[in-house]
Every structure is written in C-alpha cells, then in structure tokens.
C-alpha positions in Angstrom: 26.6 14.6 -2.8 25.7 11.5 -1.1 22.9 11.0 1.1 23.0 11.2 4.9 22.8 7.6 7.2 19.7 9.5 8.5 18.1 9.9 4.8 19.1 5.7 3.9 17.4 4.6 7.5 14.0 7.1 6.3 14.4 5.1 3.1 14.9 1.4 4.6 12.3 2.3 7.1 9.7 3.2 3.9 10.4 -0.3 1.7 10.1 -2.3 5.2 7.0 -0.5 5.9 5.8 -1.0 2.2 6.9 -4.8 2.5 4.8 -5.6 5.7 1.1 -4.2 4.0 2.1 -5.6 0.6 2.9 -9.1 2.5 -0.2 -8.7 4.9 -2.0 -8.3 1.5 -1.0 -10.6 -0.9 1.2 -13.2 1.0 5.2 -13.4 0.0 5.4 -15.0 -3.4 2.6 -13.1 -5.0 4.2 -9.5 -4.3 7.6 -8.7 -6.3 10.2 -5.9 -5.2 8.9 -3.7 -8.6 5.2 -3.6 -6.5 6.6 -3.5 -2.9 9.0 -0.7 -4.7 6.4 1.4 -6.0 4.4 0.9 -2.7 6.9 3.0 -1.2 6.9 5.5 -3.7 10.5 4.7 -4.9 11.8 2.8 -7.8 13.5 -0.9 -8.6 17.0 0.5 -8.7 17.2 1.3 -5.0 16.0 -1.7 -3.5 19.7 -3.4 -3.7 21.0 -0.8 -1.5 19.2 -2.0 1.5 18.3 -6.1 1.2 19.8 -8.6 -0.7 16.6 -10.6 -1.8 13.1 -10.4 -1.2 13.5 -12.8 1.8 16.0 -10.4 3.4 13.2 -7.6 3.8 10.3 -10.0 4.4 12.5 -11.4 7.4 12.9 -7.2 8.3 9.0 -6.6 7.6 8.7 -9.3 10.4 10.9 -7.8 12.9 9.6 -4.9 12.6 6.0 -5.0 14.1 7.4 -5.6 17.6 8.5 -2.1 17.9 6.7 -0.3 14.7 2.9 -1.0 14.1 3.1 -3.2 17.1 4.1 -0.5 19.4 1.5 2.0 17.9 -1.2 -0.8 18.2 -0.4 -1.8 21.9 -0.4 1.9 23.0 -3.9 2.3 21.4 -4.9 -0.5 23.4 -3.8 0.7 26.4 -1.1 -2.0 26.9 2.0 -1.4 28.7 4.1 -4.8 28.3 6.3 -3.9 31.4 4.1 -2.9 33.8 3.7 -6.6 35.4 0.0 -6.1 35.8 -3.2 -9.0 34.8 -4.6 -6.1 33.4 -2.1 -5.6 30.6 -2.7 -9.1 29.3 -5.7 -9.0 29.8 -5.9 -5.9 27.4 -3.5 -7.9 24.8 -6.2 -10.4 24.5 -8.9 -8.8 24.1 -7.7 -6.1 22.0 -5.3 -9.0 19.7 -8.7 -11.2 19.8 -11.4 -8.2 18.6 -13.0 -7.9 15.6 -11.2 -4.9 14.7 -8.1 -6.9 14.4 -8.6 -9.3 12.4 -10.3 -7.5 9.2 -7.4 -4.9 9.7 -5.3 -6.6 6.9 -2.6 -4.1 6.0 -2.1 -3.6 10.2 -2.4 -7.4 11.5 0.4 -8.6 13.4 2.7 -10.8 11.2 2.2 -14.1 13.8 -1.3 -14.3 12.1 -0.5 -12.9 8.5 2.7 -14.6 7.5 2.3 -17.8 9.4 2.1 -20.1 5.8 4.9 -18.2 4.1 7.6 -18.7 7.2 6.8 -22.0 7.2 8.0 -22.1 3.5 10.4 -19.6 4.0 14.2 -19.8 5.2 16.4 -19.3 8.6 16.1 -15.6 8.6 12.3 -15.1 8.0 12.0 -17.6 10.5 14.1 -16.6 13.5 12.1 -13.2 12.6 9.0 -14.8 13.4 9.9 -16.8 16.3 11.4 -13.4 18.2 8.2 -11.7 17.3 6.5 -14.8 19.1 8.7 -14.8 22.1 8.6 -11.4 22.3 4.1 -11.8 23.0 4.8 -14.9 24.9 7.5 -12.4 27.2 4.7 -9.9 27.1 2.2 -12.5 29.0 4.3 -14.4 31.1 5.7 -10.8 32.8 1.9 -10.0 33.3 0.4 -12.9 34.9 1.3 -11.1 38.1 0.6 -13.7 41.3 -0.2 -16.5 38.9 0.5 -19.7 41.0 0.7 -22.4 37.9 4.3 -22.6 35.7 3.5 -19.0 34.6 5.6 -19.2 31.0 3.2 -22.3 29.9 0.7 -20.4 30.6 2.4 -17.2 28.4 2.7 -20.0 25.5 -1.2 -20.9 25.6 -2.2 -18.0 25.4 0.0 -16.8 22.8 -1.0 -20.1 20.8 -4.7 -19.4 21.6 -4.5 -15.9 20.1 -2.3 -16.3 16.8 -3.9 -19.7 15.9 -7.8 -18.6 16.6 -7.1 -15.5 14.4 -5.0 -17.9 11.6 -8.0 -19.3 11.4 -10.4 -16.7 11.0 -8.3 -14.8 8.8 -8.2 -17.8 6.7 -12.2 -17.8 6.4 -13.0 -14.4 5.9 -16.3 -12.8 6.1 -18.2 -15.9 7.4 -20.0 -16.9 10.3 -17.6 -19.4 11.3 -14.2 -17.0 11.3 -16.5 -15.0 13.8 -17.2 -18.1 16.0 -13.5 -19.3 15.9 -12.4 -15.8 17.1 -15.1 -15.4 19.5 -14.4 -18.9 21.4 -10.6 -18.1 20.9 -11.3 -14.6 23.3 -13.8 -17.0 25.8 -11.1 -19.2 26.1 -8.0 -17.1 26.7 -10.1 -15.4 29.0 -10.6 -18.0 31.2 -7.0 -18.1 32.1 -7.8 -14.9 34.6 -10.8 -17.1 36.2 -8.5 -19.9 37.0 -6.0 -17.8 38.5 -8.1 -15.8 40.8 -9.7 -19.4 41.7 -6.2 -20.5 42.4 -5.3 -18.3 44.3 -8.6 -18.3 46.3 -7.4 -22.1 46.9 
C-alpha cells in the first residue's frame, strides 16, 4: 500500500530538519546525503523521492527556519513579528545578538551559518537565503513603529549588523574577540532605539 501525502510531508519534513543541523554543523560540502540520511533515521534509497540533489534540500533547509526553528526561537523570545511594536525588535536583537545564540550550532539561523556556502552555491540556495533575509529585514522595518528616518534602511542595518557581527563570531569561536565582536554588534544595533526616541524628541 502506498504511503499517505501526510506520511511523505512527515518524511521530507525529517531529512530537511536533518539537513539544516548537519549543515549548521559541518558546512555544505563536508556532509553527504548517506550522513544527512542517517541523521534522520532513514536510509539512502529514500532521499530521491523528495530532492533532486543535495543543493535542492540545502536550498529547503534554508527556507525552512523562517517558519520552523525560527518560529520556535522567536516565540521563546517573546517576539511577535506583526505586532508593529519597538519592543519586538528590540527583542530580535537582543535575543539574535546573545550569547546563547551564537554557540547554539545545530539551532543558529542559516543567515549566520550558511553565509560561505550560498555564496558558492547556486540560484536556488541563494534566493533561499535572500527570502530568509528579507523576511528579518520585513520583521524590523514593520517594528520601528514612529521611526522618522527612511525606516527600511534602517530594517537593512540592522539586519546587516546582526548576521555579520555573529558571522564573525561564529567564525572565531571560543575566544575573547568573537565575544567582543558580538557584544559591540548588540551596543550598536541598540543604539538605533536611542536615535529614534532623540528624533522624535527633535
């Protein structure tokens, strides 16, 4: 008997999860579909019923944060990305910025994990990556409620202030100066809610 649409989206949902940790772990090219396979508790022969390549479910593993581990993680944090409050992004920084996020390998956001291996990698991974992006950047310019600059550049700093500060880090891990890089990253970003009560004190 063959198995229900409900059982093969359990299935693709298990390999994509399997991807994203194995990815976060060991970067594109050093994990193959037998080890992202077994990750999931399943075997080779399956794999080819769901992606075409390895790219094809890195580009999924990519996607999927927004509304999978992504979701999970902003919830924890108490961030609701259509409430149109400071607040919220406020909470995004901080929480995307903390220490806790960055040695959480296996559950970092794909902007910081995969940033090297989409620039390698082709169209699909990368339109993958830049809706991830623009989805954060959508997430910060709805909150900047009463901000009285050009509110979307504002969305892109920060955005670029969060995934390159914790690129960064990640890339030096364990030492003093992946601490200082994230640290000044969160001062910085954090200053955008200074100027904007000052400008609107103006």
């Amino acid at each position: 008997m063959p198995y229900s649409k409900e059982h093969k989206e359990r299935v693709r949902v298990r390999i994509v999860e399997a991807a994203r940790r194995m990815f976060n772990r060991h970067g594109f090219d050093n994990v193959s579909i037998d080890q992202l396979m077994a990750e999931a508790g399943l075997t080779r022969g399956g794999f080819y019923s769901h992606f075409g390549s390895k790219e094809a479910v890195f580009a999924a593993a990519t996607a999927s944060f927004l509304n999978g581990r992504g979701a999970v993680w902003r919830e924890q944090a108490g961030v609701d990305p259509t409430a149109g409050q400071v607040e919220m992004a406020q909470r995004m920084v901080a929480s995307y910025l903390s220490h806790e996020h960055l040695v959480q390998i296996e559950d970092q956001c794909p902007l910081i994990a995969y940033a090297t291996d989409v620039a390698r990698a082709g169209p699909q991974v990368q339109e993958s990556y830049r809706e991830l992006l623009e989805g954060m950047v959508s997430l910060f310019e709805h909150n900047l409620a009463g901000y009285q600059g050009d509110r979307a550049q504002r969305a892109r700093a920060l955005a670029a202030m969060c995934v390159g500060g914790m690129v960064i880090a990640r890339a030096l891990p364990g030492t003093d100066t992946a601490e200082d890089i994230r640290k000044a990253a969160l001062t910085e970003a954090e200053t955008c809610w200074i100027a904007n009560r000052n400008d609107r004190a103006a």
